[in-house]
C-alpha positions in Angstrom: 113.5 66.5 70.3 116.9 68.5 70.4 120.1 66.3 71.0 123.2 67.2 72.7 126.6 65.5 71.9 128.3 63.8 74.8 131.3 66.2 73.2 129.2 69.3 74.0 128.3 67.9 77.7 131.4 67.6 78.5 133.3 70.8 77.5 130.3 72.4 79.4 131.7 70.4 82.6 128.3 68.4 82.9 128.4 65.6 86.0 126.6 62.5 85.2 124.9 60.0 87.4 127.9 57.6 87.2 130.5 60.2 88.3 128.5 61.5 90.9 127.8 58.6 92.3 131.1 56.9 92.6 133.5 60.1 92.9 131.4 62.2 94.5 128.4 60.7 96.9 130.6 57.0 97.4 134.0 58.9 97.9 133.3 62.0 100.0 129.2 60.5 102.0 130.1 58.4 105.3 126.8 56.1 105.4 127.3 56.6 109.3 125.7 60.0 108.2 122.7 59.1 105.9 120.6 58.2 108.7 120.6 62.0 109.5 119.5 62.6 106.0 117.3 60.5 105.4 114.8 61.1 108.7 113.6 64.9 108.5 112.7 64.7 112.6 116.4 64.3 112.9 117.8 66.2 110.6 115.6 68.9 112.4 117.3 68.6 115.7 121.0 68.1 114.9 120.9 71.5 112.6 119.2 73.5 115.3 122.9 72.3 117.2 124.7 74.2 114.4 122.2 77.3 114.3 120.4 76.5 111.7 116.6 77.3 111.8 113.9 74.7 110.1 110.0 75.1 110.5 108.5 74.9 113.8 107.9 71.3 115.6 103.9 71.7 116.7 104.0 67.3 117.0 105.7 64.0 116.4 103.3 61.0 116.5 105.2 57.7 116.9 102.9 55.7 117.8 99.3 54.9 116.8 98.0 56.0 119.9 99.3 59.5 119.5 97.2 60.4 116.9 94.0 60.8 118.6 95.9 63.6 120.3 96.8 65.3 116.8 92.9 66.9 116.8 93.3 68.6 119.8 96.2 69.7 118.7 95.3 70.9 115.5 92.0 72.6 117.1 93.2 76.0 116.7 95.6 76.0 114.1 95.1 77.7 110.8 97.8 75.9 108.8 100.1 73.1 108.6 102.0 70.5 107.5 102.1 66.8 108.1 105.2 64.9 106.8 106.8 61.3 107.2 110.2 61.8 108.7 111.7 59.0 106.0 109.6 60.2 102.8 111.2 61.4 100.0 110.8 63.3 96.8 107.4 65.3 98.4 105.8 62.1 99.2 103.3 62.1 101.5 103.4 65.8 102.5 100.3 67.4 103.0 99.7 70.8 103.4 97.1 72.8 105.1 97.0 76.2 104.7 93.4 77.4 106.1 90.3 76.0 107.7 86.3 76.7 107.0 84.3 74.8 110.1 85.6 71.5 110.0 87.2 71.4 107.2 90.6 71.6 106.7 91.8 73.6 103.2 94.7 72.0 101.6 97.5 73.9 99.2 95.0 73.0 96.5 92.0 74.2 97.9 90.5 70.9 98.3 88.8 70.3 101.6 89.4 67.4 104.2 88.2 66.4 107.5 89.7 65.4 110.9 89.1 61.7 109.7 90.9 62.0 106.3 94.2 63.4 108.0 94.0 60.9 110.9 94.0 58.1 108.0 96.8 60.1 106.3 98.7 60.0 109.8 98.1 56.0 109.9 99.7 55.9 106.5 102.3 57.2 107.5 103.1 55.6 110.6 102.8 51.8 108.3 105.9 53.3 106.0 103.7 54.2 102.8 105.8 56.9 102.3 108.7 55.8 104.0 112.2 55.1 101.7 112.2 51.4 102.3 108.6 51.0 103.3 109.6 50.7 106.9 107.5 51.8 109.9 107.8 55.8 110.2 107.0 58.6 112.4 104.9 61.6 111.3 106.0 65.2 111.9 104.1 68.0 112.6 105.2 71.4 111.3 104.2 75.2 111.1 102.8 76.3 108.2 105.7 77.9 105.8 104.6 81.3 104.2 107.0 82.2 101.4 108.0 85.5 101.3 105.9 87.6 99.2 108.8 88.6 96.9 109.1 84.9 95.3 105.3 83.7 96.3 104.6 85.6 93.1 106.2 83.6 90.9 104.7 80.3 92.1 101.5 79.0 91.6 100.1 77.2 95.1 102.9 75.6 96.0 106.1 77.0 97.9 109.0 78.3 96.3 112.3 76.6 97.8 116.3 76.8 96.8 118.3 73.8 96.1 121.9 74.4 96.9 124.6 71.8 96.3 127.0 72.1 98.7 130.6 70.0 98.2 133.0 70.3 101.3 131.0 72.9 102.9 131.1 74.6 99.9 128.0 75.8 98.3 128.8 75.3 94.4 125.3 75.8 92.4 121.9 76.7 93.1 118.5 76.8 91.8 114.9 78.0 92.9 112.1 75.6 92.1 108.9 76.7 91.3 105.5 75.2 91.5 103.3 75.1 88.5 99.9 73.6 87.4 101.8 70.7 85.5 103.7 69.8 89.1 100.1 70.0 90.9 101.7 72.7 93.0 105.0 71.0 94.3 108.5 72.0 93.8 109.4 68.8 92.0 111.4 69.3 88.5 110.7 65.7 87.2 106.8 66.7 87.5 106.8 69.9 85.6 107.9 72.7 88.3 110.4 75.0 87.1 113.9 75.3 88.2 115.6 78.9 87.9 119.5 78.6 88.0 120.8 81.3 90.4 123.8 83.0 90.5 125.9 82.2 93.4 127.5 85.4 94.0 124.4 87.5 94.2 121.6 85.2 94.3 119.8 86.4 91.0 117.8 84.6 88.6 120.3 83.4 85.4 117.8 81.3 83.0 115.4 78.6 83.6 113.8 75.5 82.3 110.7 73.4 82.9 110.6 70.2 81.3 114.1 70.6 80.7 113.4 73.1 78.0 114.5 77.0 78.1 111.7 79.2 79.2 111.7 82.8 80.3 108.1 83.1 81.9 106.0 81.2 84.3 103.7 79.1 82.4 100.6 80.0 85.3 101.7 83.7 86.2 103.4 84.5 83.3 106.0 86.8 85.0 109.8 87.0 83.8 111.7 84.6 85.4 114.7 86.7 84.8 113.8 89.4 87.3 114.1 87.2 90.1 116.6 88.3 93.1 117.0 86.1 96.5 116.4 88.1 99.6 119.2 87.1 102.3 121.5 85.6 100.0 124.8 85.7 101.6 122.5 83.9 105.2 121.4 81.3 103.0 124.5 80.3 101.6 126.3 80.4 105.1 123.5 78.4 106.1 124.0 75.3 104.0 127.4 75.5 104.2 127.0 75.1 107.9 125.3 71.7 107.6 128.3 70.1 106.4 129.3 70.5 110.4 126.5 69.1 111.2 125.9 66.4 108.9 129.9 65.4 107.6 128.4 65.1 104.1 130.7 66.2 101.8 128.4 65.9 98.8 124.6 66.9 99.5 121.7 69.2 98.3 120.1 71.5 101.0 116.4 72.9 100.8 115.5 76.4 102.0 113.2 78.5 101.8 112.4 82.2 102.3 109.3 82.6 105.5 108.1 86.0 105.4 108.6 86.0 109.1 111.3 84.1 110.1 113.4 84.8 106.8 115.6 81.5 105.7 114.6 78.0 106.5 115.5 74.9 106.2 113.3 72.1 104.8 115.5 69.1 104.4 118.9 67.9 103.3 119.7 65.3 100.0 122.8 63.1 100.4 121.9 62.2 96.9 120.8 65.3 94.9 119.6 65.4 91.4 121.5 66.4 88.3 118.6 68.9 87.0 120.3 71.6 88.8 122.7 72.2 85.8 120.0 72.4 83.2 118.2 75.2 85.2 122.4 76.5 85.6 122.9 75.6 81.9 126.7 75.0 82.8 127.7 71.9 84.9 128.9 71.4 88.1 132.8 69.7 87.7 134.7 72.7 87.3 133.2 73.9 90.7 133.9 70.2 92.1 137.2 70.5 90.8 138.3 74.0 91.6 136.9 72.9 95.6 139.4 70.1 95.1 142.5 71.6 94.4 142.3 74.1 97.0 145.6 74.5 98.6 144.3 75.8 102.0 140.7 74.9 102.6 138.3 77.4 104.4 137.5 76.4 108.2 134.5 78.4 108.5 130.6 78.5 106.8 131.1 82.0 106.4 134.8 82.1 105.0 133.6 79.5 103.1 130.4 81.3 101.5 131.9 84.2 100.5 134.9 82.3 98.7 132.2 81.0 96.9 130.3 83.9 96.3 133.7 85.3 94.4 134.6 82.0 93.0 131.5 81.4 91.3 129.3 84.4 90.4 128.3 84.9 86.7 130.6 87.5 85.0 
C-alpha cells in the first residue's frame, strides 16, 4: 500500500474529518436545518420553493394502509423508484426500470413481484432504512434516465454529481460512477468511481476507484478523461441555490443529468464525505478559506456560481 505523509496532506490543503466536523459542519450547520436534510420528502418540497427541480412525486405512503394503493398505482408504470425519506448512503432504494407481465425489472435485471415491493414498502415504513431506526415514510419517484452523454460511462447504475457547496458557494465537485464492484450504485466506499470535475467548465480532471488513480472504467473501459458536464453553469447555480433554501453553510448536493428534464436534484448531505478530494487530488481548505476571507460576499446563486467558476477552474 502507498503512504502519504501527513506533511504532503497538508501542503495539498487536504480537510480531515476532525476539521470538518468542528470548523466546518458544527460552526457554519444550524441543527434547526438538518431535519430538512435528513428527510428526502421534504427536502423535495422546500427546493421546489427556491426553483430547484427533483424527480417527480408519483406517491408518499405514510401509513400501512396506503400501500395497498401503491399497485394500482404502479399498474401502468414502466419504471420507478421507491425510497425511505430518512435512508441514507443508497439504503433501501430500489429501482425499477422496466416490467415483463408481472414482474417488475430492477437496475440489475433481477425480477420482483407486486408482493416483494409491498414487503420492501413495509420495511420501510418500520425504519429499516431509516437514520436512527425510527418509523419512516416511503417516497415514490419517477424513474431517472441519465442523459445518454454520461449513461455511457456507467454500468447499471446512474451517474450523479456531488458538489460541496460552503456559503452558497459551490467549491469542488465530482461525478460518481457505478461499477460491477458497487453492484450498480454511485457509492465510493463500495467500489464506484468518482471523477474529480473542474469547476469552471465541468470537465473530467482524474479519477479514482478504490482510492487508487485510474483512467478507464473498469466495466466499459472508456477514458474517464473525456468526460464533459452538459449544463454546467445550471447545475452549479442550482446547488448554490439550496443554501437559500436549506441555511446550510456546509453540505454536499446530488444532481443528476435526466435526458428530459436536464439537471436534477436527488438529495442534499449536511455531512458530506471527504472522498471528493481524492477523485479532485487537491483538497478542499484553500477553497474553504479563500470563501472566508471574502471581503464582500455574493448575494445571489448565480453571482455566486460564476465567482466560482473563475475562482476555481483548473489552469
Amino acid at each position: 500500500m502507498d503512504w502519504i505523509s501527513p506533511r504532503s496532506l497538508k501542503r495539498l490543503g487536504m480537510l480531515n474529518m476532525n476539521r470538518r466536523n468542528v470548523d466546518y459542519i458544527a460552526r457554519y450547520n444550524e441543527r434547526s436545518s438538518y431535519p430538512l436534510v435528513d428527510n428526502k420528502l421534504k427536502t423535495k418540497l422546500v427546493v421546489a420553493e427556491y426553483g430547484v427541480k427533483t424527480p417527480k412525486l408519483l406517491q408518499v405512503v405514510r401509513q400501512q394502509h396506503e400501500i395497498s394503493h401503491f399497485r394500482e398505482m404502479a399498474e401502468d408504470l414502466a419504471g420507478f423508484a421507491i425510497k425511505p425519506a430518512k435512508g441514507s448512503g443508497g439504503k433501501g432504494i430500489t429501482v425499477i426500470t422496466g416490467r415483463d407481465g408481472d414482474d417488475y425489472i430492477k437496475a440489475s435485471g433481477s425480477r420482483v413481484d407486486s408482493a416483494f415491493l409491498e414487503r420492501h414498502l413495509t420495511n420501510i415504513l418500520a425504519g429499516l432504512y431509516s437514520l436512527a431506526g425510527t418509523p419512516d415514510v416511503a417516497i415514490v419517484e419517477n424513474l431517472v434516465e441519465s442523459a445518454p452523454s454520461l449513461a455511457k460511462y456507467s454500468h447499471q447504475g446512474v451517474p450523479d454529481i456531488r458538489i460541496i457547496v460552503f456559503q452558497g458557494y459551490p467549491v469542488m465537485a465530482m461525478l460518481r460512477l457505478a461499477t460491477t464492484a458497487s453492484d450498480g450504485k454511485a457509492n465510493l466506499h463500495q467500489g464506484a468511481v468518482g471523477v474529480g470535475l473542474d469547476i469552471g467548465s465541468g470537465r473530467g480532471l482524474n479519477a479514482v476507484q478504490f482510492n487508487r488513480p485510474i483512467t478507464l472504467h473498469p466495466d466499459t473501459g472508456l477514458a474517464l478523461e473525456n468526460i464533459q458536464i452538459e449544463a454546467w453553469g445550471e447545475m452549479l447555480e442550482m446547488a448554490s441555490r439550496c443554501y437559500e433554501a436549506t441555511g446550510l453553510g456546509y453540505m454536499g448536493v446530488d444532481l443528476v443529468v435526466d435526458a428530459n428534464e436536464g439537471p436534477l436534484l436527488l438529495e442534499l448531505n449536511a455531512r458530506p464525505g471527504l472522498a471528493i478530494q481524492m477523485a479532485n487530488g487537491r483538497g478542499l481548505l484553500p477553497r474553504l478559506r479563500e470563501i472566508e476571507s471574502l471581503k464582500r460576499p455574493h448575494f445571489t446563486p448565480l453571482e455566486r456560481s460564476r465567482f466560482a467558476m473563475e475562482a476555481f477552474a483548473s489552469s
